[in-house]
C-alpha positions in Angstrom: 71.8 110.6 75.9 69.6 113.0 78.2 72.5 113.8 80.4 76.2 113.4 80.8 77.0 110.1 82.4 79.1 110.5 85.9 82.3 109.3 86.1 84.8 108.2 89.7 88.2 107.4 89.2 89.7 104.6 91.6 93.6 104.9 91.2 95.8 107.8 90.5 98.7 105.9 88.8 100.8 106.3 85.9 97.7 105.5 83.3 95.5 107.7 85.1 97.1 110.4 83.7 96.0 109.9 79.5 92.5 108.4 81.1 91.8 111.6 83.0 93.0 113.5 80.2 90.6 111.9 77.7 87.5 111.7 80.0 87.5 115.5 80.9 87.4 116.2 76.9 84.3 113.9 76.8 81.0 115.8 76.3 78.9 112.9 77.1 80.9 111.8 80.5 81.9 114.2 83.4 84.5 113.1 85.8 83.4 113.9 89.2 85.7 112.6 91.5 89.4 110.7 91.7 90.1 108.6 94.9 93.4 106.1 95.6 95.2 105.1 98.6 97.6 108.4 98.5 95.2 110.7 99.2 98.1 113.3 97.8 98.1 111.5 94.5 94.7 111.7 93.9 94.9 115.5 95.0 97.7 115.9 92.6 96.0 114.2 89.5 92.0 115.8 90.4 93.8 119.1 90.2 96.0 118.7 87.2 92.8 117.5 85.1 90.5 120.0 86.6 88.4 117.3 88.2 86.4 119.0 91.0 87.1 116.4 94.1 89.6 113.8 95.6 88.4 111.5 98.1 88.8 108.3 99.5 87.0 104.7 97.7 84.5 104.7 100.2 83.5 108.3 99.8 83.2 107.9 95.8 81.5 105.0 95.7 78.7 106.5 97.9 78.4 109.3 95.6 75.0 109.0 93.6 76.0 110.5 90.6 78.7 108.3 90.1 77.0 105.7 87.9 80.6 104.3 86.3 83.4 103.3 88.1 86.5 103.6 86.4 89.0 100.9 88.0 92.8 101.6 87.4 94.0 100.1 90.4 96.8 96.9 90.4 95.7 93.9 88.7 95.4 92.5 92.5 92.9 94.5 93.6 90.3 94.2 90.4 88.3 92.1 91.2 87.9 93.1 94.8 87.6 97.0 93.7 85.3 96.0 91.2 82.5 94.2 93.9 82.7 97.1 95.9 81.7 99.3 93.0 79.1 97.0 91.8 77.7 96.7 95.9 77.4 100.4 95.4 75.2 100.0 92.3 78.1 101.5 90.0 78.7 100.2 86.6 82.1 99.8 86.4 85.2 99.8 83.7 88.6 97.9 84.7 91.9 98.0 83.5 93.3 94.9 81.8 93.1 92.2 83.0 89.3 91.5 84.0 91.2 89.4 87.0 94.3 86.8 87.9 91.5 83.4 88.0 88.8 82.3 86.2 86.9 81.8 89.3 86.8 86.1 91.0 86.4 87.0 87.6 83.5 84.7 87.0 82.0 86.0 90.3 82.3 89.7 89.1 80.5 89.4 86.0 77.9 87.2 87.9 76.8 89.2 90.6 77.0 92.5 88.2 74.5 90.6 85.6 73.0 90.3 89.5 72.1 93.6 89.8 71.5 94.8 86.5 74.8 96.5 86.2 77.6 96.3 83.7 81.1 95.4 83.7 83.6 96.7 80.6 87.1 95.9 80.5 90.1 97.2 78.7 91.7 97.2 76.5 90.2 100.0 74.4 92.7 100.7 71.8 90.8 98.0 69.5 88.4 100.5 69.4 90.5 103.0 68.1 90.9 104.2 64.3 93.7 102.1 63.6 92.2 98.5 64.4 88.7 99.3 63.7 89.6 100.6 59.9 91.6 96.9 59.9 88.4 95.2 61.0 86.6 96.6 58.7 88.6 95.9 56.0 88.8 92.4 57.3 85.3 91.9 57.6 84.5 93.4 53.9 86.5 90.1 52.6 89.6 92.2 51.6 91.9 89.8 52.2 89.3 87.0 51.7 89.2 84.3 54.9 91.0 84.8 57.4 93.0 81.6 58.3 96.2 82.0 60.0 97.9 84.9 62.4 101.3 86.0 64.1 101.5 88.4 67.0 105.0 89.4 68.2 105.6 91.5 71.2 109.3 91.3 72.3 111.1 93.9 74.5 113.7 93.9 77.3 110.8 94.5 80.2 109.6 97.4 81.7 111.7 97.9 84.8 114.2 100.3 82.6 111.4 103.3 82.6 108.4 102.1 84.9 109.0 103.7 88.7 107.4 100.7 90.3 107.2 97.5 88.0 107.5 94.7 90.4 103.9 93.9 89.9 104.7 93.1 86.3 107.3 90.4 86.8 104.8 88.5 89.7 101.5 86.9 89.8 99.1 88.5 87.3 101.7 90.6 85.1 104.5 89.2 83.1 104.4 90.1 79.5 101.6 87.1 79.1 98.4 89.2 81.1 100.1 92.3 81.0 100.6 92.1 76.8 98.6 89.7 76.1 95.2 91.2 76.1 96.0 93.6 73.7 96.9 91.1 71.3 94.9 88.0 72.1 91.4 91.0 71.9 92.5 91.8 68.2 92.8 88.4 67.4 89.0 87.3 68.7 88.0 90.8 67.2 89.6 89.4 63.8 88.7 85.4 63.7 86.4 85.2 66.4 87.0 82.7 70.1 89.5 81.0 70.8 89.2 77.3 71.5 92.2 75.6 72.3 95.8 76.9 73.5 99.8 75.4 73.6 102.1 76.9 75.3 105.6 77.2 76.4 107.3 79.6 79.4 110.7 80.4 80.2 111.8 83.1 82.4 115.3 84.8 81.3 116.4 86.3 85.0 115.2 85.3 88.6 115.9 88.9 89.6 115.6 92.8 87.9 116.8 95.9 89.0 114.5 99.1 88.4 116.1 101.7 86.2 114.8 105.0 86.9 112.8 106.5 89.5 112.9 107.1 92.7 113.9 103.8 93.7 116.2 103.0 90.8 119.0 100.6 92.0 116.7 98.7 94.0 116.8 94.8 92.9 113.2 92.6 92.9 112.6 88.8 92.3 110.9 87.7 89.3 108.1 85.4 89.6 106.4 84.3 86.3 107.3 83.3 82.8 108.6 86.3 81.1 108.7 85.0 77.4 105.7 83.0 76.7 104.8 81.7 73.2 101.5 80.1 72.0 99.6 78.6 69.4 96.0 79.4 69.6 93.5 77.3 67.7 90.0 79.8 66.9 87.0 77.9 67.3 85.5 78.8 63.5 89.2 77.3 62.0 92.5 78.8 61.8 95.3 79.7 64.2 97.5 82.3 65.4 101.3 82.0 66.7 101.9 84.6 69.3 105.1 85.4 71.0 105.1 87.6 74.2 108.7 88.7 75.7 110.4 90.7 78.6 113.3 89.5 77.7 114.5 90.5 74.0 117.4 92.8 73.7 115.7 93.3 70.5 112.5 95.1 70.6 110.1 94.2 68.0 106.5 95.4 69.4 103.1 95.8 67.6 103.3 93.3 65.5 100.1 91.3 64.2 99.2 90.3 60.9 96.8 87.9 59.6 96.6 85.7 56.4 93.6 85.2 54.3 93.2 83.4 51.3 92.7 86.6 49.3 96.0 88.2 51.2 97.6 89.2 54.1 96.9 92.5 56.4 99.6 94.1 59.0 97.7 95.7 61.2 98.9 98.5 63.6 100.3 98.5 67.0 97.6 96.6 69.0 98.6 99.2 72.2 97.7 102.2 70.1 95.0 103.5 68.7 96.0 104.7 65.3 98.3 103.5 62.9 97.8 102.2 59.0 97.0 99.0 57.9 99.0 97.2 54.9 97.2 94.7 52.6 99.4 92.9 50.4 97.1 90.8 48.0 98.1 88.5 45.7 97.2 91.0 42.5 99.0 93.7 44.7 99.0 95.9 47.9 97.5 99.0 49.3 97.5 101.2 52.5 94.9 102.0 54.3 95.1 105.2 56.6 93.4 104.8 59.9 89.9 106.4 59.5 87.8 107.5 62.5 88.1 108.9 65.6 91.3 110.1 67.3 90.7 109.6 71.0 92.5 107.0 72.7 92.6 105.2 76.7 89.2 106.3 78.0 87.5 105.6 74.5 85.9 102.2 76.1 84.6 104.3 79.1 82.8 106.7 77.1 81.5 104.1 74.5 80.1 101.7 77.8 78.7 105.1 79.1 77.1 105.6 75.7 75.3 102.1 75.4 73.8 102.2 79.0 72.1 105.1 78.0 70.8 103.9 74.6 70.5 100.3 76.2 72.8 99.0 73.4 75.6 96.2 74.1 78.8 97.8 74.9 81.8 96.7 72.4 84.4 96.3 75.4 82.4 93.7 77.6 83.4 92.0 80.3 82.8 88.5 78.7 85.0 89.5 76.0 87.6 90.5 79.0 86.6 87.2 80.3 87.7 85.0 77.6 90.5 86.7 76.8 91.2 86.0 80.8 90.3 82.3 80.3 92.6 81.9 77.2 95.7 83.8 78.7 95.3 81.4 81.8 94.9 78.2 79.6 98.3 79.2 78.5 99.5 79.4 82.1 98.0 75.7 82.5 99.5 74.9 79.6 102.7 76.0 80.3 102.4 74.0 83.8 101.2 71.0 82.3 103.5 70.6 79.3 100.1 70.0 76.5 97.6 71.9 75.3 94.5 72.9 77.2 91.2 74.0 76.2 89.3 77.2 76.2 86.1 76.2 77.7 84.1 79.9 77.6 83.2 81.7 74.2 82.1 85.0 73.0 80.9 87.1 69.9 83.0 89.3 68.7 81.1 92.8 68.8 80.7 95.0 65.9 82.9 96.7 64.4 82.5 101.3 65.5 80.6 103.3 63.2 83.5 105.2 60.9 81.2 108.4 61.7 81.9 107.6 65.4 82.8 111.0 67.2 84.0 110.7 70.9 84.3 114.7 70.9 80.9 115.4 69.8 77.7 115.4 72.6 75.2 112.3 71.9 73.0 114.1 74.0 69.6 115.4 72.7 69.5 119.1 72.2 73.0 119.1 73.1 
C-alpha cells in the first residue's frame, strides 16, 4: 500500500462504537470523518475515538480523501446511503444486510461495477481467527466432505437490552436478515452456494415492550416472522438445517457444525471472531485453537481497503452479500408461498485469510 486508505463513517449507532474502535488502530486505514443525522452523536462518537471531524452525509461524501464509505446506518437506508456514496466515487462497506430486495440491491452492485467502484458487505467475523482456522481445517479434508450442517440461533429477542430495537421485529430485521447472515455466510464459506431453500415462519407475539433505555416501557408491533427455520440445499450437494429465533426462552446461540464423511466440526460462534473449533472424527477428536489475527468488526473494511490497493478481490464482496440476500429472501417467499423456492444467483466462495494475516501491522511500503 503507498498510503493509508481514507475512511468516513455514515452512522454513529450502537456498532459504531467497536468499528471506530477497530479502524483508528488500523495502520493501513485512517478514519477521517463520522457523519449521522444527530449531528451530537456523531460529535460524541468522532471525539471519543479521536477522529478529527463530524459532519453531515453530504459534507463527507464530498470529501476527496474519503475513498471508502463505511455504511452503519438502518437496514432501510442501505441501499439508498450506499448510491449516494457510490455517486460520490466512494467505495463503500455496509452493514448486514447488503439490502431488504433483490431488486435495490441488484442496482447497487450494478451501477458500482458502473463506475469502477467496489461494494463489501458484512459480516466480517468469518474473517476472523475463529472461522478462518475452521475453514481451513475444512478445506484441508479434516473432516473429509462436507455433506450435511445445523445452525441454531435461538434467543428471547433483542428488545430486553437494545435502546431502540423496533427496526428488528419489522421489515428487513427479524432474527432471519438480522441473524441470518452470519450464519447463512459460514455456510457458503464452508459448502459453497446455495441453491434451493424451505421454509417455515411463525411469529410468537404481535407486540414487544423495550426493556432498558431510555424508552423502556414503551410497547411496539411486531411485524415479521420471528422464528424462522430452513432447509437449505448447496448447489455442489448437501444441506444444512438452520433454525433462527426471537422467541426462545432458552438461548442457545452460535451454534454451527457440519458433518463430513471423515467427521464432524463445531465451529465457533458465527457473530464472533474467535473461538475454537472441535473435530470429533471417527478415530477420535481434537481442538483446534483459533489461529490468526485478533481484530474483530472493522476487519472486512481494512481487508476491502487492502485489495483496492493491491487490485486483489476483496473476501467480503458484495455478491457474496448478495446471495446471502437472495437466499434469506427465498426463505421469506418460501415462507409466503408454503414450498420451496430456488436461489437463482451464485457465488465463489473466496479464499480462505493468510494465517500470517496481521490487521495491526502497515502493508505499506517502507512503512
Amino acid at each position: 500500500m503507498s498510503a493509508p486508505v481514507g475512511v468516513g463513517v455514515i452512522g454513529a449507532g450502537v456498532i459504531s462504537d467497536t468499528y471506530l474502535s477497530n479502524l483508528t488502530g488500523f495502520p493501513d486505514v485512517r478514519v477521517l470523518a463520522v457523519a449521522d443525522l444527530d449531528p451530537a452523536r456523531a460529535a460524541a462518537q468522532a471525539a471519543r475515538h479521536g477522529v478529527p471531524r463530524a459532519c453531515g452525509v453530504a459534507e463527507l461524501l464530498a470529501d476527496p480523501d474519503i475513498e471508502v464509505v463505511v455504511n452503519l446506518t438502518i437496514p432501510a437506508a442501505h441501499v439508498e446511503v450506499g448510491l449516494a456514496a457510490i455517486e460520490a466515487g466512494k467505495h463503500v462497506w455496509l452493514e448486514k444486510p447488503l439490502g431488504l430486495d433483490r431488486q435495490s440491491a441488484r442496482a447497487l452492485l450494478d451501477r458500482a461495477a458502473e463506475r469502477g467502484l467496489r461494494v463489501a458487505c458484512a459480516p466480517d467475523t468469518v474473517l476472523g481467527a475463529g472461522w478462518q482456522t475452521a475453514r481451513r481445517a475444512v478445506d484441508a479434508g479434516r473432516i473429509g466432505e462436507p455433506r450435511t450442517a445445523l445452525a441454531l440461533f435461538q434467543t428471547p429477542g433483542p428488545e430486553s437490552w437494545h435502546p431502540a430495537p423496533e427496526f428488528l421485529f419489522q421489515a428487513g430485521g427479524g432474527p432471519l436478515l438480522d441473524m441470518g447472515p452470519y450464519y447463512l455466510t459460514g455456510l457458503v464459506h464452508l459448502l459453497g452456494p446455495i441453491r434451493r431453500v424451505t421454509a417455515t415462519g411463525s411469529r410468537a407475539r404481535d407486540m414487544r415492550v423495550i426493556g432498558s433505555g431510555p424508552r423502556a416501557g414503551v410497547e411496539f408491533a411486531v411485524t415479521v416472522p420471528t422464528t424462522v427455520t430452513a432447509l437449505v440445499e448447496f448447489a455442489r450437494g448437501g444441506s444444512a438445517q438452520v433454525v433462527l429465533s426471537f422467541d426462545s426462552a432458552l438461548p442457545r446461540t452460535g451454534f454451527v457444525e457440519v458433518a463430513g464423511t471423515l467427521g464432524t466440526a463445531v465451529l465457533p460462534d458465527p457473530n464472533g471472531f474467535d473461538g475454537d473449533t472441535a473435530l470429533h472424527l471417527f478415530d477420535g477428536a481434537e481442538t483446534l485453537a483459533a489461529e490468526g489475527h485478533s481484530a474483530s468488526r472493522g476487519t472486512g473494511v481494512l481487508e476491502l481497503a487492502r485489495s483496492i490497493r493491491a487490485g486483489d478481490p476483496e473476501r467480503a464482496s458484495g455478491a457474496l452479500a448478495y446471495h446471502v440476500l437472495d437466499a434469506m429472501l427465498a426463505m421469506e417467499d418460501s415462507i409466503a408461498l408454503g414450498h420451496s423456492v430456488d436461489v437463482t444467483s451464485t457465488v465463489e466462495p473466496p479464499p480462505a485469510l493468510p494465517v500470517d494475516w496481521n490487521p495491526h501491522a502497515s502493508s505499506r511500503a517502507g512503512r
